[in-house]
C-alpha positions as CSV (number, residue, x, y, z in Angstrom):
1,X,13.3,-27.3,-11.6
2,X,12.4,-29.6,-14.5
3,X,11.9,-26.6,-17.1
4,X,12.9,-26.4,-20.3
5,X,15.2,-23.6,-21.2
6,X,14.5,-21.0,-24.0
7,X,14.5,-21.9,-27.6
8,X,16.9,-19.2,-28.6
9,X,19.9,-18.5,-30.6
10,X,19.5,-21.2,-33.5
11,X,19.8,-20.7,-36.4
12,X,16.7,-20.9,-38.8
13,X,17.6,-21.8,-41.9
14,X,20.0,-24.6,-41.1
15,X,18.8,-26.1,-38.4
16,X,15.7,-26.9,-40.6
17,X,17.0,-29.8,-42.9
18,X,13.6,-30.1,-44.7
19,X,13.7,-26.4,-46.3
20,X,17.6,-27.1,-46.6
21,X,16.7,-30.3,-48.9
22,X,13.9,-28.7,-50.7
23,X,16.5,-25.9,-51.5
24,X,19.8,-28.6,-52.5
25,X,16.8,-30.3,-55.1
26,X,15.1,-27.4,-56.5
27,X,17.9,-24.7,-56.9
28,X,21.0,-26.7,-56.1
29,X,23.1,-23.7,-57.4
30,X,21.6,-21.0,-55.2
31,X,23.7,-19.1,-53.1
32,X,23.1,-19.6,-49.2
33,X,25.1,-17.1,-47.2
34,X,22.2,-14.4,-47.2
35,X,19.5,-17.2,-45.8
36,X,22.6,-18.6,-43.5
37,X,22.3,-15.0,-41.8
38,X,18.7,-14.6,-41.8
39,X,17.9,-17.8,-39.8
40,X,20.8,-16.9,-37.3
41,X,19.4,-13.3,-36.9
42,X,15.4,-14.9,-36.7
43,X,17.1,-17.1,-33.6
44,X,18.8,-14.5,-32.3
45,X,17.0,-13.3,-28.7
46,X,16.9,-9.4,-29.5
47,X,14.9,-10.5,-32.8
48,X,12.6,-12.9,-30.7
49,X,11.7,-10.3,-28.3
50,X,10.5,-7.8,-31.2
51,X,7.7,-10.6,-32.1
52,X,6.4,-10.5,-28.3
53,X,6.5,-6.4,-27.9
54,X,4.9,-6.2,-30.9
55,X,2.1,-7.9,-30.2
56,X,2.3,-6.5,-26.8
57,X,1.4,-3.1,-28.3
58,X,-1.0,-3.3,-30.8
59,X,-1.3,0.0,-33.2
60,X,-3.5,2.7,-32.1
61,X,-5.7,5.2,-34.2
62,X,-5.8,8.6,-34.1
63,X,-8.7,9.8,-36.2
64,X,-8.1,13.3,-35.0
65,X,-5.5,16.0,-33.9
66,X,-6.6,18.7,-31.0
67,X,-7.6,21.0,-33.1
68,X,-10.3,18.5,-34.3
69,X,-8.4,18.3,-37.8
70,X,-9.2,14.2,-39.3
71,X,-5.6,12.7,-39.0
72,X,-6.3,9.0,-40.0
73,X,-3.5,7.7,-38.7
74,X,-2.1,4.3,-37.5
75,X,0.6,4.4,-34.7
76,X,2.6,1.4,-33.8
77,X,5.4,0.0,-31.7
78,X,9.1,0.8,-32.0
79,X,9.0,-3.2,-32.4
80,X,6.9,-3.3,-35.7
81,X,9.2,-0.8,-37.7
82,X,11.9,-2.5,-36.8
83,X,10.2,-5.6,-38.0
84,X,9.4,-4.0,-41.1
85,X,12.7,-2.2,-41.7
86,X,14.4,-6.1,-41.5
87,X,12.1,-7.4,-43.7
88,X,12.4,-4.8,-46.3
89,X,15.9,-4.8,-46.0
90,X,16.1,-8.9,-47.0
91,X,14.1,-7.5,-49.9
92,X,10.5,-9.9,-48.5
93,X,8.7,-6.6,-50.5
94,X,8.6,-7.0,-54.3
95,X,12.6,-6.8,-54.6
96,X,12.7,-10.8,-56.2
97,X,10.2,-9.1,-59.2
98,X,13.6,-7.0,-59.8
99,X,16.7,-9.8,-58.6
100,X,19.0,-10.4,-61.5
101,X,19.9,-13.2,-59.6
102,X,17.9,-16.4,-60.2
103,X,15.1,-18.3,-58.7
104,X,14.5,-14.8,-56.9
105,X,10.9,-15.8,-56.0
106,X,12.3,-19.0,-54.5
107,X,14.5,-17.4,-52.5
108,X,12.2,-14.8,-51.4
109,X,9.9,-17.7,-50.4
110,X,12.9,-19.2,-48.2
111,X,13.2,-16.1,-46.2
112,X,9.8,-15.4,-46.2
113,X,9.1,-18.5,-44.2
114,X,12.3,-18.7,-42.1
115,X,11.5,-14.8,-41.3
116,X,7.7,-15.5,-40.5
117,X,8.7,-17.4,-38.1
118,X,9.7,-14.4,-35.6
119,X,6.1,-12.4,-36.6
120,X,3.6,-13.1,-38.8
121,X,1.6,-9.5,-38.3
122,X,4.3,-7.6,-40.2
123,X,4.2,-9.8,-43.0
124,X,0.9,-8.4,-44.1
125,X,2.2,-5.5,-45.7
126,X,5.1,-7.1,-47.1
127,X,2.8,-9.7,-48.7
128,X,0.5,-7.5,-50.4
129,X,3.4,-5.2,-51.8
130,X,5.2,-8.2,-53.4
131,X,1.8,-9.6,-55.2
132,X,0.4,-6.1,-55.9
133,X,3.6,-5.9,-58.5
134,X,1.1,-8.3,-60.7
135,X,-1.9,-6.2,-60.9
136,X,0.1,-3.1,-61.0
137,X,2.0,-4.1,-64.3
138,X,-1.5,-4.4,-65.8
139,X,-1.1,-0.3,-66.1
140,X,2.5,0.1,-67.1
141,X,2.4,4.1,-66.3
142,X,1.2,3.2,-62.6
143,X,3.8,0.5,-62.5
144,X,6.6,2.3,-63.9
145,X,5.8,5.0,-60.4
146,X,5.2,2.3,-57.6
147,X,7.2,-0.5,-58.9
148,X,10.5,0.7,-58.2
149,X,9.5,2.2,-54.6
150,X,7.5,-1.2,-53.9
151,X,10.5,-3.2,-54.3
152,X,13.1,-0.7,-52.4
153,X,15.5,-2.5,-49.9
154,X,14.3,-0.3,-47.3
155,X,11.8,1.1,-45.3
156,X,10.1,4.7,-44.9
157,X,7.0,4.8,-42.9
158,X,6.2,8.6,-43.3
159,X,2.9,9.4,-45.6
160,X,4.8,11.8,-48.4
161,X,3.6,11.4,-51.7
162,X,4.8,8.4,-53.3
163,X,7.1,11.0,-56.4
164,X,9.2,11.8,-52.8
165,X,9.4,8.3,-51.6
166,X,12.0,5.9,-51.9
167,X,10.3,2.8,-51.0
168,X,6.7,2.1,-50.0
169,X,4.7,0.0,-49.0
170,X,0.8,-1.2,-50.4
171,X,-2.3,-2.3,-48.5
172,X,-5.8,-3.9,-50.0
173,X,-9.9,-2.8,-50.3
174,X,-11.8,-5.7,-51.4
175,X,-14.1,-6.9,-48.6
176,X,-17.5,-4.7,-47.9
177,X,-20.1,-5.5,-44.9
178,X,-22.9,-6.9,-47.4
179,X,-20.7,-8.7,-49.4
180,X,-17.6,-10.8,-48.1
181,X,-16.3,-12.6,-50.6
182,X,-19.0,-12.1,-52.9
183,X,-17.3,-9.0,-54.4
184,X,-19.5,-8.5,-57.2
185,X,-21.6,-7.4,-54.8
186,X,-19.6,-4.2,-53.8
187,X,-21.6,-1.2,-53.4
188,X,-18.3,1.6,-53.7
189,X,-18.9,3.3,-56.6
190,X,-16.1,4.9,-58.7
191,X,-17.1,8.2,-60.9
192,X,-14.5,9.4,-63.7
193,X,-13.2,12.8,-62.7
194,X,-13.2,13.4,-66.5
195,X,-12.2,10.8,-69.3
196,X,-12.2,7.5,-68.1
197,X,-10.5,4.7,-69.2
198,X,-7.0,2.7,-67.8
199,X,-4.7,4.6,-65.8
200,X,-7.3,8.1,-65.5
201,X,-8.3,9.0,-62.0
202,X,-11.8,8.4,-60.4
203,X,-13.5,9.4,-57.5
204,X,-14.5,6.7,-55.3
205,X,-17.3,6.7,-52.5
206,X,-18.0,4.2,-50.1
207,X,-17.1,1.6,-47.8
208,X,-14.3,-1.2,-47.1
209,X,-15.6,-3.4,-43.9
210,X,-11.8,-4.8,-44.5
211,X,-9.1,-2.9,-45.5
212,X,-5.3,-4.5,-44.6
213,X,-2.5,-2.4,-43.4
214,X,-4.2,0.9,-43.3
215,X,-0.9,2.8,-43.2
216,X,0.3,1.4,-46.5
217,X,1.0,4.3,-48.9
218,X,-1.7,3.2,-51.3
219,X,-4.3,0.5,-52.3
220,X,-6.0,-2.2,-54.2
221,X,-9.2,-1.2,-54.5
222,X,-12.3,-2.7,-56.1
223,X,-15.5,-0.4,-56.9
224,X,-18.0,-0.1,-59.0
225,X,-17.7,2.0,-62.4
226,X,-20.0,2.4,-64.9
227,X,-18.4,-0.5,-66.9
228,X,-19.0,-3.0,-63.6
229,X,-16.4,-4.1,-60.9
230,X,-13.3,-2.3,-61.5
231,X,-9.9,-2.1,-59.9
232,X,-8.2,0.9,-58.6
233,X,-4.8,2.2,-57.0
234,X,-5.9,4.9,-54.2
235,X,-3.0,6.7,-53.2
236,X,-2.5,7.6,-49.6
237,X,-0.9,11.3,-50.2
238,X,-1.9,13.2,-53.2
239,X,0.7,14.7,-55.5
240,X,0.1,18.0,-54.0
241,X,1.3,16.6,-50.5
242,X,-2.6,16.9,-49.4
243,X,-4.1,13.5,-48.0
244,X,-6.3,11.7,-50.1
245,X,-9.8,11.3,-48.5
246,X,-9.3,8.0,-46.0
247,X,-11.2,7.8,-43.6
248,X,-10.1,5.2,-40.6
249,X,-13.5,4.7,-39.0
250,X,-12.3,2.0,-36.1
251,X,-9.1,-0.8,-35.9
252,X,-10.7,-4.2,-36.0
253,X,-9.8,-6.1,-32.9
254,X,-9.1,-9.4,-33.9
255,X,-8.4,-13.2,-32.7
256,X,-4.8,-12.8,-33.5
257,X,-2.4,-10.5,-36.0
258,X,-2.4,-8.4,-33.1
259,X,0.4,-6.4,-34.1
260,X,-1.1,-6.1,-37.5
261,X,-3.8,-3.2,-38.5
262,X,-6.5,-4.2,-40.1
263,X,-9.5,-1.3,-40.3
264,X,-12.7,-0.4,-41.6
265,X,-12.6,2.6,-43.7
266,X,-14.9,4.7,-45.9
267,X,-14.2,6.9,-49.2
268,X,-15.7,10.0,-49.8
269,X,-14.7,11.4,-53.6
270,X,-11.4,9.8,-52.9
271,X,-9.1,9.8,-55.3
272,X,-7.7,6.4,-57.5
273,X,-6.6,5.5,-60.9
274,X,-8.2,2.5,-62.8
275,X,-5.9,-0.5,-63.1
276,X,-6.9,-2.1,-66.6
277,X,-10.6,-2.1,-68.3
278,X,-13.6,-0.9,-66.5
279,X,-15.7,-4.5,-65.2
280,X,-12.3,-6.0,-65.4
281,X,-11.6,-5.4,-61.6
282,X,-11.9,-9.3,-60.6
283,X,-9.5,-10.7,-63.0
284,X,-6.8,-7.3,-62.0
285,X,-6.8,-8.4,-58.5
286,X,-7.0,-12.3,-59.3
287,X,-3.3,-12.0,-60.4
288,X,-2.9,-9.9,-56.8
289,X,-4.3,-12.9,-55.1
290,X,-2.4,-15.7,-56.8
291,X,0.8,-13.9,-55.2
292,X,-0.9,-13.4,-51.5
293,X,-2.5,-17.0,-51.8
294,X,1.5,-18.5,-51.7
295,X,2.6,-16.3,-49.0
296,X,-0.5,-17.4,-46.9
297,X,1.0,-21.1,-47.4
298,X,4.2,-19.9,-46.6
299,X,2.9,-18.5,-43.2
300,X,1.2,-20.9,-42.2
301,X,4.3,-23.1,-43.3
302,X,6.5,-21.0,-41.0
303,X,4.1,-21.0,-38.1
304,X,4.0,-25.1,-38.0
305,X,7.8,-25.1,-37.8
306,X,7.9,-22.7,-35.1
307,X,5.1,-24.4,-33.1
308,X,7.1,-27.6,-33.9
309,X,10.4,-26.5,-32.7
310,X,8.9,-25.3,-29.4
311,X,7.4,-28.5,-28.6
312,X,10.4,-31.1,-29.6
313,X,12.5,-28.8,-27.4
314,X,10.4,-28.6,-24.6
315,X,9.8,-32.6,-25.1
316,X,13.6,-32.8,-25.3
317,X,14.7,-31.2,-22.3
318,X,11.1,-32.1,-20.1
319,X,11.8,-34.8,-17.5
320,X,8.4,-37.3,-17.0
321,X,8.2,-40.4,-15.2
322,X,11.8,-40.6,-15.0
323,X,13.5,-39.7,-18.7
324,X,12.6,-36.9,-21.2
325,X,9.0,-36.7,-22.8
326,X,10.8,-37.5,-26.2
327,X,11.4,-40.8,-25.0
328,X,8.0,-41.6,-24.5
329,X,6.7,-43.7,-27.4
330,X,3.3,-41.6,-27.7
331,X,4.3,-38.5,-27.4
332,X,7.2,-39.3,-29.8
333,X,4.0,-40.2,-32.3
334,X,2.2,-37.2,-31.6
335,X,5.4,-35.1,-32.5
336,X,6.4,-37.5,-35.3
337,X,3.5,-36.7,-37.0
338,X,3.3,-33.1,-36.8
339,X,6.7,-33.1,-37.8
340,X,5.7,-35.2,-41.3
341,X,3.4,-32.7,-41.8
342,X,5.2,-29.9,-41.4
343,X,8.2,-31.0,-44.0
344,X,5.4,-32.2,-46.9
345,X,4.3,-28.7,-46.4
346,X,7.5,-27.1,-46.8
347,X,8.4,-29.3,-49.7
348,X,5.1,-28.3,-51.5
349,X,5.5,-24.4,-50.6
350,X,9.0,-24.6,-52.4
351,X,7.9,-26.4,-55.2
352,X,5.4,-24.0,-56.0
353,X,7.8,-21.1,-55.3
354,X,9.8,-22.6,-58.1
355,X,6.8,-22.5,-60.4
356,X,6.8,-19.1,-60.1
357,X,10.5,-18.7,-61.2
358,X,10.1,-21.0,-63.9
359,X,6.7,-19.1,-65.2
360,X,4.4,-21.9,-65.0
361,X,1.4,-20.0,-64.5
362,X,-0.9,-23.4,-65.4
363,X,1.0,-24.9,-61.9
364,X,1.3,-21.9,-59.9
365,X,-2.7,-21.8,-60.2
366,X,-3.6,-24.8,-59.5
367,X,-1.3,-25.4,-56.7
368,X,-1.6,-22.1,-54.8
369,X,-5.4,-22.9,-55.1
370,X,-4.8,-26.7,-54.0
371,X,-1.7,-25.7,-51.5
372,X,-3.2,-22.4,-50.0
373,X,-6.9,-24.5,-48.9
374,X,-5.0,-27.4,-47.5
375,X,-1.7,-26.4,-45.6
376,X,-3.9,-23.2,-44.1
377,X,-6.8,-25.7,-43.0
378,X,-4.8,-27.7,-41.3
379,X,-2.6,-25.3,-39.4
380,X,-4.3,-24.4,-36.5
381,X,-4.9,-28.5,-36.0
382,X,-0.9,-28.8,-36.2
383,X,-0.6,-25.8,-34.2
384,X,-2.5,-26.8,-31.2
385,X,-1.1,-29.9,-31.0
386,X,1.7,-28.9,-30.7
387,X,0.8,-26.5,-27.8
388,X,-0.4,-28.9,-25.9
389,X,2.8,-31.0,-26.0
390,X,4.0,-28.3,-23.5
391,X,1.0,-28.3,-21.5
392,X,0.1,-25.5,-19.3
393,X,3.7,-23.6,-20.5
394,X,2.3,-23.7,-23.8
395,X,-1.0,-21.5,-23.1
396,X,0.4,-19.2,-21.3
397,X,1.3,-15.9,-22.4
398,X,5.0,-15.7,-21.5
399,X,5.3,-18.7,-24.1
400,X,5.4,-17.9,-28.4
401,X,2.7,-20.9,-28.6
402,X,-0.4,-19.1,-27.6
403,X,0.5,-16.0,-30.6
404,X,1.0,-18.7,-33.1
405,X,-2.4,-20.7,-31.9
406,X,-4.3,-17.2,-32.4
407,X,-2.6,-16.5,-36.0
408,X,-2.8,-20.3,-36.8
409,X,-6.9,-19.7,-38.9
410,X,-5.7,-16.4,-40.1
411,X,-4.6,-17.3,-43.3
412,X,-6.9,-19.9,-44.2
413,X,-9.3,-16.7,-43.9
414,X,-7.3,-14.3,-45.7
415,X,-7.8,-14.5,-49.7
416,X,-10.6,-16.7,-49.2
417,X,-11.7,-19.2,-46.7
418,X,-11.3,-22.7,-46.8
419,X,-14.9,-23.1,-49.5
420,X,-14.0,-20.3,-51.7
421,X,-10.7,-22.0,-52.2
422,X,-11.8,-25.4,-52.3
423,X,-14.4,-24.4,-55.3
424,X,-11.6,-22.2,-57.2
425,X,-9.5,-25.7,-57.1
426,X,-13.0,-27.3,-58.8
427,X,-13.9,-25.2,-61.3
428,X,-9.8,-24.5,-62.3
429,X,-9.9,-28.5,-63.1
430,X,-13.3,-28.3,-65.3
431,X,-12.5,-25.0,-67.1
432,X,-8.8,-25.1,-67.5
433,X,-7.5,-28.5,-68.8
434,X,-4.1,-27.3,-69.2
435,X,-3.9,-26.3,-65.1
436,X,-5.4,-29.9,-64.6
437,X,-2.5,-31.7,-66.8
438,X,0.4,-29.4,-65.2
439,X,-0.9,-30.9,-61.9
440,X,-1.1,-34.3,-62.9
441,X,2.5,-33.9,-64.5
442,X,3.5,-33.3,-60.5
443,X,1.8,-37.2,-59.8
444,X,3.5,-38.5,-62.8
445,X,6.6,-40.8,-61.7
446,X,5.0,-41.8,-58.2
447,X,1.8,-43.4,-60.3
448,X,4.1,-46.2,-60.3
449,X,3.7,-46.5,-56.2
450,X,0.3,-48.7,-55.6
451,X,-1.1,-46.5,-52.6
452,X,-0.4,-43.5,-54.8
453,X,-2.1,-45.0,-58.0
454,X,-5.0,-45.9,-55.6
455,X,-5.3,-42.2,-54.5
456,X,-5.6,-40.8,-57.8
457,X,-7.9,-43.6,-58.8
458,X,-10.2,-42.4,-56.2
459,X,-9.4,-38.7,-57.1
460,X,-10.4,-38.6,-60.7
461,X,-13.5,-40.8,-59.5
462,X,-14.8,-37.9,-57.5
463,X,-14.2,-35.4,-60.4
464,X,-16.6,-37.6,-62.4
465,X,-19.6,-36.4,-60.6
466,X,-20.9,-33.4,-61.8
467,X,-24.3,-32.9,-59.4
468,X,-21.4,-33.8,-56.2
469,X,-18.8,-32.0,-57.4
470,X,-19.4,-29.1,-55.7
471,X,-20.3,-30.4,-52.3
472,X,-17.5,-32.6,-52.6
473,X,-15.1,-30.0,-53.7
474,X,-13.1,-30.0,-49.8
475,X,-12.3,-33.7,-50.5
476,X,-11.5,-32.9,-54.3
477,X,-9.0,-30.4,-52.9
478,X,-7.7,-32.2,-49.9
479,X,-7.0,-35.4,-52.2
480,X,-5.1,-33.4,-54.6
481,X,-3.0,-31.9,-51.9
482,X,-2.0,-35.1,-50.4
483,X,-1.4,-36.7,-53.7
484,X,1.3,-33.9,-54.4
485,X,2.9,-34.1,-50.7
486,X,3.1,-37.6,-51.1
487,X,4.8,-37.6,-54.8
488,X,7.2,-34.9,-53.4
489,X,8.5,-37.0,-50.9
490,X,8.8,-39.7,-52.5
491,X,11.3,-38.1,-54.6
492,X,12.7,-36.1,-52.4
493,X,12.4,-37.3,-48.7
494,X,13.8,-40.7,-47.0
495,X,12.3,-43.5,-47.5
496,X,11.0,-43.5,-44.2
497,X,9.3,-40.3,-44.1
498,X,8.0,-41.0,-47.7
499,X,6.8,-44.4,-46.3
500,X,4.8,-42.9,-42.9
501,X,3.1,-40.6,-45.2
502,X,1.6,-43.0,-46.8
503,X,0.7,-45.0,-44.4
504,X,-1.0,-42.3,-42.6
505,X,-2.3,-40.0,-45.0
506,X,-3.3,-42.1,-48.3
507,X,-3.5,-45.1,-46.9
508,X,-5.6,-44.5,-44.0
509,X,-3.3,-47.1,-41.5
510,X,-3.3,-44.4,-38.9
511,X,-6.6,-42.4,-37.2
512,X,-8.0,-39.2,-37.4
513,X,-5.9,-37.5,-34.8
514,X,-2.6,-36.3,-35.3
515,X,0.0,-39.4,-33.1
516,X,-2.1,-42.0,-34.7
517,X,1.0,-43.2,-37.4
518,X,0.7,-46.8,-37.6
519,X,3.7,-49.1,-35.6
520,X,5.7,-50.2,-39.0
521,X,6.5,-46.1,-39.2
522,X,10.4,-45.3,-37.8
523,X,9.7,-42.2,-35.9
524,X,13.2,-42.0,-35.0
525,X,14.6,-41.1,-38.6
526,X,11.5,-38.2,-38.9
527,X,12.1,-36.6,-35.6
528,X,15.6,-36.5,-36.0
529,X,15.3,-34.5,-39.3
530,X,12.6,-32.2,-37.4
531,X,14.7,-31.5,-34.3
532,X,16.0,-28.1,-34.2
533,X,19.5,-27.7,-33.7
534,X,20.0,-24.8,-31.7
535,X,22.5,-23.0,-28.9
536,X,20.3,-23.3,-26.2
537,X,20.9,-20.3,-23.6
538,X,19.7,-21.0,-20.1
């Protein structure tokens, strides 16, 4: 009766010709048939269905046995594991720091968005053990004991000690109820237990308001040690097989990320080895962050795609006013331009995942800085449009699009909100000339294209300001992002998609809402790259 059937049994990864394309021009050479599998098994129904009983059935704590002994445990879904034991198995967890294959991080990114796409909940964990590699190599002894367990193609949720683990995963402390983002003001203090100095252990008291994944088998943790802010590992299980002192005061229960754990949890002489220099704990867990800032893009990458699927289906097979929704010339706008969006985000995801490869550290921080304020700001705008191109099937619970609407302002929160990322991209482009040059390499060839000249005219202007700077530091940001989308597909793209984003985005032909792209744009060439092509089963 006029519905649309399920979106099932695609496949991923090639039915998606803008990551396809961004793969053929960035790694041209790079082997396909492991991706090829991963977007048939992320399409497959079974693998769908884990996503919904996940969130279904949140994790519940257990503080205590029946004896009244503290337990601090986490207990989840059948669902999550076997979320977990996939991604782990594609190696999403800091396997590409080990690949001898190339373009490892690139190819991690790929999958990473393709399998987000199923759940984004799971892919905390599996986020924060990739990046935590980075802060962990800081102190080659701890490294040289999680490293290899961290990047493990497999998964073992039982809380052993790590010297009997095969693979493990690791969670984050950074976030305390007075403070928020202003870390510095952390109150946790962290007490030698004899010598101090890099890699000794500390005893740590206090509180984290956030802590992600509580049943990770250890943590980044800031406190404060005599020296200032510091960075520690806290191990779940000590080497004695005794459970470090963790103490899982209440489950937040959030928006979205249902399926996820995120808790509040207090330290009491528990037990963690110092990562680096005492007072050096910021710039330990900045190289932590650079790493979770890309997979935030990549998330919110993956949920646009997904929302966007859903709603060119449902427009595809719909029946209004006599023919299919997609054949109505506004709604064919609305989805036009969520679907030019959606591939200059996944063209600017994979070119930063390439910096990585390539060790461009000046680009990689500029542009997950730039990439990780912009692409995560707009999501949930993307997201809900694209919900209500199904209407009343698309807030109801029995559809994906209401789970993606309540993860879509996740990860413009996580490793800072939209200012603190917006003023990192500012004070990145007055402090470190180099980062602002590597940037302004990416604009170089499309300079030559007048709307794009005009758009970095107005840019520099508004880095000129110094007393605005800051206030203005959302359009600094914003106008950077664009510039980059734009200069990607222009290279990269058809003509036609290059062209509408423009038009739209630098030029200013369309309007503020999203199915506003001016009447010279050929939605027909952008939605037919967009569509998904799937086996649809009734």
């Amino acid at each position: 009766m006029n519905q649309a059937p399920p979106l099932q049994g695609g496949n991923l990864f090639t039915g998606d010709r803008a990551l396809v394309e961004s793969l053929d021009a960035f790694a041209p050479a790079l082997p396909r048939e492991e991706l090829e599998r991963i977007g048939a098994l992320a399409g497959d129904p079974e693998t769908i269905a884990l996503g919904f009983d996940a969130n279904a059935y949140p994790p519940e704590l257990h503080t205590h046995d029946a004896y009244g002994n503290r337990l601090d445990e986490v207990r989840f879904h059948p669902s999550w594991h076997r979320l977990l034991g996939y991604a782990t198995s594609f190696g999403l967890n800091a396997a590409a720091w080990h690949d001898v294959q190339p373009l490892a991080h690139l190819r991690r990114a790929a999958t990473f968005y393709v399998w987000s796409q199923v759940e984004s909940g799971h892919g905390c964990p599996i986020s924060m053990s990739y990046a935590a590699v980075a802060t962990l190599r800081m102190q080659p002894e701890l490294a040289r004991l999680w490293e290899p367990r961290l990047s493990h193609r497999s998964y073992e949720p039982a809380l052993v000690p790590i010297e009997r683990k095969r693979a493990a995963l690791c969670g984050m402390g950074m976030t305390e109820k007075q403070g928020g983002s202003d870390v510095r003001a952390n109150t946790t203090r962290a007490v030698a237990e004899s010598l101090g100095g890099p890699g000794r252990p500390y005893r740590l008291t206090g509180h984290k308001w956030f802590c992600s994944a509580p049943m990770s088998d250890g943590f980044l943790v800031l406190a404060q040690a005599p020296g200032g802010l510091s960075c520690f590992l806290v191990p779940r299980v000590l080497e004695d097989g005794r459970r470090n002192v963790f103490l899982i005061q209440r489950l937040k229960e959030k928006l979205g990320n249902r399926s996820n754990a995120s808790a509040e949890v207090e330290f009491e002489r528990t037990q963690g080895y110092l990562i680096g220099e005492e007072g050096r704990g910021l710039a330990a867990i900045v190289e932590m962050v650079n790493y979770t800032r890309l997979d935030c893009m990549l998330g919110s990458a993956a949920l646009v795609r997904q929302a966007l699927a859903q709603a060119l289906h449902h427009a595809k097979y719909r029946q209004t006013f006599g023919k299919p929704l997609l054949e109505h010339p506004l709604m064919r706008n609305v989805l036009a331009d969520i679907a030019l969006e959606s591939e200059a985000t996944t063209w600017l995801c994979m070119r930063l995942a390439r910096a990585v490869d390539d060790g461009d550290a000046e680009l990689r921080r500029i542009g997950t800085a730039v990439g990780k304020y912009w692409i995560c700001k707009r999501t949930p705008v993307l997201v809900g449009e694209a919900l209500e191109c199904l209407g009343g099937n698309g807030y109801v619970e029995s559809s994906i699009l209401p789970r993606l609407y309540r993860e879509a302002p996740l990860n413009s929160i996580w490793e800072g909100a939209g200012n603190v990322n917006a003023l990192d991209v500012v004070r990145i482009l007055r402090k470190q000339p180099a980062a602002f040059e590597a940037l302004r390499a990416q604009w170089a060839t499309a300079r030559e294209e007048p709307r794009v000249a005009a758009a970095v005219r107005a840019f520099e202007a508004s880095l000129r300001d110094e007393d605005a700077r800051e206030a203005q530091a959302r359009t600094i940001a914003e106008r950077a992002a664009l510039i980059w989308q734009a200069s990607l597909l222009l290279a990269h793209a058809p003509r036609d998609v290059a062209d509408a984003f423009l038009r739209s985005r630098l030029s200013g032909e369309g309007g503020r809402a999203l199915g506003t792209l001016p009447p010279e744009c050929r939605l027909g060439v952008i939605l037919d790259r967009a569509s998904p092509s799937a086996e649809i089963v009734a």
